[in-house]
C-alpha positions as MATLAB code, in Angstrom:
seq = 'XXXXXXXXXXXXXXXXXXXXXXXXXXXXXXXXXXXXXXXXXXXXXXXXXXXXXXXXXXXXXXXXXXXXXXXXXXXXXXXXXXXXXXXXXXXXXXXXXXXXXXXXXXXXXXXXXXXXXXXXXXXXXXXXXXXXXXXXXXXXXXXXXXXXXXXXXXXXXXXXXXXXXXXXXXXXXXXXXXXXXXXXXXXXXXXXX';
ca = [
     -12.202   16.536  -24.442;
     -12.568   20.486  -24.730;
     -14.868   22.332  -22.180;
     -17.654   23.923  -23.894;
     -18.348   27.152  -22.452;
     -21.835   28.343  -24.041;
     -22.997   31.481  -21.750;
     -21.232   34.646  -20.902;
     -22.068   36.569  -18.031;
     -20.763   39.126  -15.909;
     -18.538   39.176  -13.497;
     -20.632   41.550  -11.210;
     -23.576   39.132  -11.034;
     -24.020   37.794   -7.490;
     -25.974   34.442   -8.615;
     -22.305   32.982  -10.046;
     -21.646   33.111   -6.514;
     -24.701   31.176   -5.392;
     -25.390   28.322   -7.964;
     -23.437   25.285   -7.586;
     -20.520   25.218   -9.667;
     -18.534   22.041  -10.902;
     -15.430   24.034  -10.232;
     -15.187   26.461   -7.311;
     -13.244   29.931   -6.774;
     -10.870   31.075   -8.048;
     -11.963   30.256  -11.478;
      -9.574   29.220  -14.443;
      -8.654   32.959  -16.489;
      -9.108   32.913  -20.354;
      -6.296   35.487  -20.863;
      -7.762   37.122  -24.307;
      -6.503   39.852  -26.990;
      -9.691   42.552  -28.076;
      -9.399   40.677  -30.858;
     -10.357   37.268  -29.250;
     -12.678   38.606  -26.724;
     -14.911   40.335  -29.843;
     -15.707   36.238  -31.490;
     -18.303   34.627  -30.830;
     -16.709   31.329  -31.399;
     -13.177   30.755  -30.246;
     -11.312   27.962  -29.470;
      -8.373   27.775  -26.739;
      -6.383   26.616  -24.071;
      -6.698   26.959  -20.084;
      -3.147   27.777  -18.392;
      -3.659   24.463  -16.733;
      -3.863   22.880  -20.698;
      -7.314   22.328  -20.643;
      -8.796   22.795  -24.222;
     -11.933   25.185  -24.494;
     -14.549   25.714  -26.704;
     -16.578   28.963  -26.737;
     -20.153   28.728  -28.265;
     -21.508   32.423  -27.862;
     -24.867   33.383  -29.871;
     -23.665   35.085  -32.926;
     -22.643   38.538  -32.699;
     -21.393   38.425  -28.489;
     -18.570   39.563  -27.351;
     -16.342   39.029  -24.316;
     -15.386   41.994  -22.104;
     -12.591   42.283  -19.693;
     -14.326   40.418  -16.444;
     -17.053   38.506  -17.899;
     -17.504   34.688  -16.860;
     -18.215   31.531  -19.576;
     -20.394   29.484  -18.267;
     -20.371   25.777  -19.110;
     -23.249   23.436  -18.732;
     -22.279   21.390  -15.976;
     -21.459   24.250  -13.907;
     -17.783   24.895  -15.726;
     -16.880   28.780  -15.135;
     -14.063   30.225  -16.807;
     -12.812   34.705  -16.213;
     -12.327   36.191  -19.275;
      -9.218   38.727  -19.054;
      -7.802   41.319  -20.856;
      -3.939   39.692  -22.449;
      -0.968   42.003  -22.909;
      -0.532   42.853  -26.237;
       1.192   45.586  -27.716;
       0.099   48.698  -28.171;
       0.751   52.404  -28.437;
       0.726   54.190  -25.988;
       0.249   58.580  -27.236;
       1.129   61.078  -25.530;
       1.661   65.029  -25.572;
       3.222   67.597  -24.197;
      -0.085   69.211  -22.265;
      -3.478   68.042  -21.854;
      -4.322   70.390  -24.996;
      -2.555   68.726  -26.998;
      -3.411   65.468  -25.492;
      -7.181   66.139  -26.170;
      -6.016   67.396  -29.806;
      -4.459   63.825  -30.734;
      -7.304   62.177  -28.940;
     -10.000   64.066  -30.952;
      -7.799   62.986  -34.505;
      -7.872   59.658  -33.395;
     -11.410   59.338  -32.493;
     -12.121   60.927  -35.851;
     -10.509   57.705  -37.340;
     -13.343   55.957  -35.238;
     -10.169   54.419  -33.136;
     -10.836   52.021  -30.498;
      -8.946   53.676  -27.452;
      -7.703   53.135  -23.746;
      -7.829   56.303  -21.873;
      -5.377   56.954  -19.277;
      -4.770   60.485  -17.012;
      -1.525   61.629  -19.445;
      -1.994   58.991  -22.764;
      -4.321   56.976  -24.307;
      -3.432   53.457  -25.611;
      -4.273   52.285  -29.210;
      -3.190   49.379  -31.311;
      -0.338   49.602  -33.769;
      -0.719   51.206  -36.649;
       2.209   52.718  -38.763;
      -0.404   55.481  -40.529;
      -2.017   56.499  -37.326;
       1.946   56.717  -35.744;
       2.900   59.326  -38.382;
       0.319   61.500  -37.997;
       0.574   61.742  -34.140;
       3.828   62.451  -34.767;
       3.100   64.807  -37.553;
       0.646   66.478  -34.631;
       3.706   66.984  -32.175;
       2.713   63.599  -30.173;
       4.780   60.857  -29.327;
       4.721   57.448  -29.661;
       6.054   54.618  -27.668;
       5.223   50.755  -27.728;
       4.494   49.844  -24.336;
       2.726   45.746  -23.132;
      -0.219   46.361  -21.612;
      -3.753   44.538  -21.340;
      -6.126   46.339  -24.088;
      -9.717   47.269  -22.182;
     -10.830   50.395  -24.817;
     -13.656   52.428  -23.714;
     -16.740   51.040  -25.589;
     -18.000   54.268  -26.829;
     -21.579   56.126  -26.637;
     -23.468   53.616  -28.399;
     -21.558   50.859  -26.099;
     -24.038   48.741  -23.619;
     -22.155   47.015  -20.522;
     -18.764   47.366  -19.226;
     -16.156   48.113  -21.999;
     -18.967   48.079  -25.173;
     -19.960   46.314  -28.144;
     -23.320   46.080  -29.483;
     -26.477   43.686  -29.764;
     -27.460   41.246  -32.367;
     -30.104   39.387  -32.842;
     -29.993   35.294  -33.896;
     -32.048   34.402  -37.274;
     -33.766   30.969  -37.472;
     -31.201   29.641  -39.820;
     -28.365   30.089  -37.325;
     -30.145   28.318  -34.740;
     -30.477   24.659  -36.816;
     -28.366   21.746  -36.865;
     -26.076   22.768  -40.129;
     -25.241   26.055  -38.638;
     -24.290   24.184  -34.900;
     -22.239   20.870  -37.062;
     -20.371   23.899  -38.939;
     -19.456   25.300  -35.233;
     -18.369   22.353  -34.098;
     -16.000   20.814  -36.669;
     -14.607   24.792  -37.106;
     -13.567   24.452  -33.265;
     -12.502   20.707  -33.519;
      -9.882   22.193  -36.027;
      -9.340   25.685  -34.290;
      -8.579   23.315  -30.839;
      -6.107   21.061  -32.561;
      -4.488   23.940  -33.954;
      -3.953   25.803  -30.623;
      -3.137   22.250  -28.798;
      -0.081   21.991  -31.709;
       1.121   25.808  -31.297;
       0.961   25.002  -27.040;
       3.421   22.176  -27.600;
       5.955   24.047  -30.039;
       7.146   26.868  -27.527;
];
């Protein structure tokens, strides 16, 4: 039976600490791509091989650090997986801050480091850091962008608001068989490496 983890908070907030929790510290990590952590409905698999299902009002995202809260006290860390990426770099600051402004131009999502800033792969984008007099190298690393000035929280996104007919029983059944088949699918891919 999959855990169903249906409330995100963050990792900063003291009361985690302080209500009872069906499993105590440290918590099981939800090792997740940006691409994961940005659904609002996901389904996975613990390290230990527990199944989970996440049930997040429409529109939430995970960030790097936050905690998914179960109903019967469950909590689960969401972190950032390795994933590849590129990692650009220059031969000054300059021309550092050059490749950076082209990028964010592109509206980019971005990792900022001291000498390079990370960015997923992308052949076009590549080219014309190269074209720029940047280089390019594919490194592993955990992907935690900066969330940019309209960004609220730790790493960004944005708000949404739920509509009535997202809250009834149709939209919730829908959810559920979705992750029934998401969960069997990610039980099948655990067992085939």
């Amino acid at each position: 039976m999959a855990i169903t983890l249906t409330t995100k908070r963050s990792g900063h907030d003291p009361s985690l600490t302080q209500e009872p929790a069906a499993w105590p510290q440290p918590w099981p990590i939800l090792s997740l791509s940006l691409e994961d952590r940005q659904r609002s409905r996901l389904a996975a698999m613990l390290p230990n091989g527990r199944a989970v299902a996440v049930i997040l009002a429409r529109g939430e995202q995970m960030q790097h650090g936050d905690v998914l809260c179960g109903e019967q006290g469950e909590r689960v860390l969401v972190q950032a997986a390795v994933q590849e990426l590129m990692q650009v770099q220059a031969t000054n600051m300059y021309e550092l801050m050059r490749l950076v402004y082209h990028l964010a131009n592109r509206h980019v999502r971005a990792m900022l480091k001291p000498n390079a800033v990370l960015i997923e792969p992308d052949a076009v984008l590549a080219d014309m850091v190269r074209g720029l007099g940047g280089s390019v190298t594919l490194v592993q690393e955990p992907f935690i962008p900066e969330g940019g000035a309209y960004a609220s929280g730790h790493g960004g996104g944005h708000h949404h608001h739920t509509h009535p007919d997202e809250c009834g029983l149709e939209a919730h059944d829908e959810a559920m068989g979705n992750l029934g088949e998401e969960l069997s699918i990610a039980a099948h891919a655990r067992h085939k490496r």
